[in-house]
C-alpha positions as a Markdown table, in Angstrom:
| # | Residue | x | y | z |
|---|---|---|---|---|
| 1 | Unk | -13.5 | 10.5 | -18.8 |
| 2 | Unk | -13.8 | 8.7 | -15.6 |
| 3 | Unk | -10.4 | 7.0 | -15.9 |
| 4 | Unk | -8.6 | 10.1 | -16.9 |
| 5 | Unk | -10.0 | 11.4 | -13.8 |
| 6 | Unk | -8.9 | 8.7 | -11.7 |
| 7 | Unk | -5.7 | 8.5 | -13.1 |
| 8 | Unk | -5.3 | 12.3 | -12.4 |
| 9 | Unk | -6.1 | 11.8 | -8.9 |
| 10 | Unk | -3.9 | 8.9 | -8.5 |
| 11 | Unk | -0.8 | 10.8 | -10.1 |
| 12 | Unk | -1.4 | 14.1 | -7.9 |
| 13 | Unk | -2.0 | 12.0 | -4.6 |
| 14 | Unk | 1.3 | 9.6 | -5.3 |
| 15 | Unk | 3.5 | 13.0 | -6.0 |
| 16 | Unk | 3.1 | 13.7 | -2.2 |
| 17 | Unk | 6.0 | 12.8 | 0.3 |
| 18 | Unk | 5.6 | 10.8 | 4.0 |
| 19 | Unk | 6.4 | 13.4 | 6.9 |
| 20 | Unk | 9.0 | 11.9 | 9.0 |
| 21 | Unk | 8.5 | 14.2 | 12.1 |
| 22 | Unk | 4.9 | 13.5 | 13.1 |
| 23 | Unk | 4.0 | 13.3 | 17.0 |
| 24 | Unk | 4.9 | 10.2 | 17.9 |
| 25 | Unk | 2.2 | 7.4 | 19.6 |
| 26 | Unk | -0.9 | 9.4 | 19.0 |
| 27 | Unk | -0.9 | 9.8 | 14.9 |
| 28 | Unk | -1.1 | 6.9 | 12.3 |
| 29 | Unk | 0.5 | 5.4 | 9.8 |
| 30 | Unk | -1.4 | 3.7 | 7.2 |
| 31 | Unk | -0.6 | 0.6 | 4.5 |
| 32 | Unk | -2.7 | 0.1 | 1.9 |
| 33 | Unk | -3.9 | -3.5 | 1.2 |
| 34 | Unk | -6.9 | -3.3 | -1.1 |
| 35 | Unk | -8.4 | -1.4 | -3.4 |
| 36 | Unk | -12.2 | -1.4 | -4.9 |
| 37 | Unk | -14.0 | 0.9 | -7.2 |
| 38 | Unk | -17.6 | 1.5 | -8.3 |
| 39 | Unk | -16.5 | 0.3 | -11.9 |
| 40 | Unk | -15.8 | -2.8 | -12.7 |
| 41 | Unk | -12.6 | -4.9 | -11.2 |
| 42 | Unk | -11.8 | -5.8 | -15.0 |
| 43 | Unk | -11.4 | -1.8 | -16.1 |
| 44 | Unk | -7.9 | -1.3 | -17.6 |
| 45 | Unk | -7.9 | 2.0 | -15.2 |
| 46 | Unk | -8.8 | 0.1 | -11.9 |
| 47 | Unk | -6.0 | -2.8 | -12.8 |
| 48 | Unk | -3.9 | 0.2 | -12.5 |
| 49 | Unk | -4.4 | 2.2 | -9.2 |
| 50 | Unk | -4.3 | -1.5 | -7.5 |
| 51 | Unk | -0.5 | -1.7 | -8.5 |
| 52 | Unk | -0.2 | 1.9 | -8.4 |
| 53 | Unk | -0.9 | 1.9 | -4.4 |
| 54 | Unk | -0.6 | -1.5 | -2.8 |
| 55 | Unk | 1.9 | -1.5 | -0.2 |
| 56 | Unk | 2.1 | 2.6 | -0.4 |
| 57 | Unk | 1.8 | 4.2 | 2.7 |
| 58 | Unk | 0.1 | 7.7 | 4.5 |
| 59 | Unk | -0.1 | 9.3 | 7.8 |
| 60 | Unk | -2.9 | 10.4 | 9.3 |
| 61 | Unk | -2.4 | 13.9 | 11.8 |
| 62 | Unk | -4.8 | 12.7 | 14.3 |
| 63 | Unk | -5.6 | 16.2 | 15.9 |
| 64 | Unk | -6.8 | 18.2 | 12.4 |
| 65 | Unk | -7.7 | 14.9 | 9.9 |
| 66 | Unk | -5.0 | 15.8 | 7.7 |
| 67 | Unk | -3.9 | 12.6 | 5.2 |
| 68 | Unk | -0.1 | 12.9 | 3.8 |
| 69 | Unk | 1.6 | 10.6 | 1.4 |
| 70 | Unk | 0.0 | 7.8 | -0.8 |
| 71 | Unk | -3.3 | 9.5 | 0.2 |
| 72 | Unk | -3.9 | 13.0 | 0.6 |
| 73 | Unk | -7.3 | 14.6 | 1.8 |
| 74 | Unk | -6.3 | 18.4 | 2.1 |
| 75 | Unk | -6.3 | 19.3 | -1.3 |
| 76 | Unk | -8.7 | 22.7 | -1.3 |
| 77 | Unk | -10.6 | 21.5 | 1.7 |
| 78 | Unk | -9.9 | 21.4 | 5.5 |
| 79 | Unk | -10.7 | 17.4 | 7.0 |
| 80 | Unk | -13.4 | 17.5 | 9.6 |
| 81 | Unk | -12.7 | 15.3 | 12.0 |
| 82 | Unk | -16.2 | 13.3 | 13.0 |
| 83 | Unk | -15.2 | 11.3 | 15.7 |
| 84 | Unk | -11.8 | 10.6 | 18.1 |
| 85 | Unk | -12.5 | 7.2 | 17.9 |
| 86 | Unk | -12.4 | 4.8 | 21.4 |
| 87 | Unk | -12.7 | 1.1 | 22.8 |
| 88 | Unk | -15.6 | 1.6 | 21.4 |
| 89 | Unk | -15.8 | 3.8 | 18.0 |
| 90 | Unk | -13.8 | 4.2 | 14.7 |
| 91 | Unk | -11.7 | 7.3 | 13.9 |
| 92 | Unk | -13.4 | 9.5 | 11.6 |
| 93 | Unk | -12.7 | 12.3 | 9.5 |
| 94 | Unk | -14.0 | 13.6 | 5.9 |
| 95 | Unk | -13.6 | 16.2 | 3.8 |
| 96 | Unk | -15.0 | 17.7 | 0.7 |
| 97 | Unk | -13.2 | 20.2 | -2.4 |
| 98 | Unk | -14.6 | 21.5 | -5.6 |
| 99 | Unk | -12.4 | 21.7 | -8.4 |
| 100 | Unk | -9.3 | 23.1 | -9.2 |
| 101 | Unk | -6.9 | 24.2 | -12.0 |
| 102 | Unk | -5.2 | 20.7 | -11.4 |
| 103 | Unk | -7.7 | 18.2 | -10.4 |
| 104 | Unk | -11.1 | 18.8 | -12.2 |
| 105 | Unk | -14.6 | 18.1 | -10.4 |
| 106 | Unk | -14.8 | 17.7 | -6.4 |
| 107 | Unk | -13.5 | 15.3 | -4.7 |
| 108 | Unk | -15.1 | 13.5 | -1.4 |
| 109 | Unk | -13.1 | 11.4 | 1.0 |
| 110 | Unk | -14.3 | 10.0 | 4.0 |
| 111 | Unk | -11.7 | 7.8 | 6.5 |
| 112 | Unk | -12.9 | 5.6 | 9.2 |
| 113 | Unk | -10.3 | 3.7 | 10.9 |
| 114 | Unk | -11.3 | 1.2 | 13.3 |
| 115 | Unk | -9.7 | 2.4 | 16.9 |
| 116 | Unk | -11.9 | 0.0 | 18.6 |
| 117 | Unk | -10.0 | -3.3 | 17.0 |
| 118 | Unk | -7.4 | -4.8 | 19.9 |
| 119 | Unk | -3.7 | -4.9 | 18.9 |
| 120 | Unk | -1.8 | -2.6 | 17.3 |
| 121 | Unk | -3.0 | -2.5 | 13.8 |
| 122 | Unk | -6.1 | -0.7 | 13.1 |
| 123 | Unk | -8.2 | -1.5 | 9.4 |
| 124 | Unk | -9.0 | 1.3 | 7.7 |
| 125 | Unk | -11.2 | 1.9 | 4.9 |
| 126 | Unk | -10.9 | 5.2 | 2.5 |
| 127 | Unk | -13.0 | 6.4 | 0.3 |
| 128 | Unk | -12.0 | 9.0 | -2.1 |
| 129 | Unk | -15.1 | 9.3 | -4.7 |
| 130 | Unk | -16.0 | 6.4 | -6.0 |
| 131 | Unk | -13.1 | 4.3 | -4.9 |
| 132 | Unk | -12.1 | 2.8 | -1.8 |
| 133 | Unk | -8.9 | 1.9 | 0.2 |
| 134 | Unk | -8.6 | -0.5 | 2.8 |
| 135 | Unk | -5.4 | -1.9 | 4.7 |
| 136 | Unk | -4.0 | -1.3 | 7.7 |
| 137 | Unk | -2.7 | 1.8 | 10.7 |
| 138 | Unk | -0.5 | 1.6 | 13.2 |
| 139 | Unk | 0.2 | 4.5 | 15.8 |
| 140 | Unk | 3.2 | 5.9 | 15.9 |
């Protein structure tokens, strides 16, 4: 059940499209690197979401939260942005949506992208449930 679920998610978040006209400098633009899951690193389902996104990319709207492309966090909820981020704190937004005619059960993701790193890419981590993405953003 959990890896129908997973794969569900994975299909509905890799069906969404990259923006190309985003406000440039301030937003980011994310690569994924990794990817970990409560389950074990041996599960059929897991092998399968690590090929499925490596290398795939998102933007993140750094005003309203709002994750497009490989990851999406706007499903049926609005992202809450926690935190700005500084020289001195990670970016943070999360956001939280019950079920839905094409996703079933909630989902929780939580983003945290560290601003505070010098140069100009930023590691991210991003949970969505019990799975976690990590890689690298880039303003732009």
């Amino acid at each position: 059940m959990i890896t129908s679920r997973l794969q569900c998610v994975a299909a509905f978040l890799l069906a969404i499209g990259i923006p190309q006209d985003s406000r440039a400098g301030d937003d980011y633009r994310c690569t994924i690197e990794r990817f970990y899951q409560a389950q074990e690193e041996t599960d059929p389902a897991y092998k399968a979401l690590l090929s499925t996104f490596k290398g795939k990319q998102f933007t993140v709207d750094r005003a309203s939260g709002i994750t497009v492309g490989a990851l999406k966090n706007s499903v049926d909820a609005k992202p809450h942005v926690i935190d700005q981020g500084r020289k001195d704190n990670s970016y943070k937004v999360v956001s939280a949506a019950g079920s839905t005619e094409i996703l079933p059960g909630s989902i929780l993701t939580a983003l945290n992208v560290m601003e505070f790193i010098e140069g100009e890419k930023k590691p991210f981590n991003y949970m969505i449930n019990d799975g976690v993405f990590f890689g690298t953003c880039e303003h732009f």
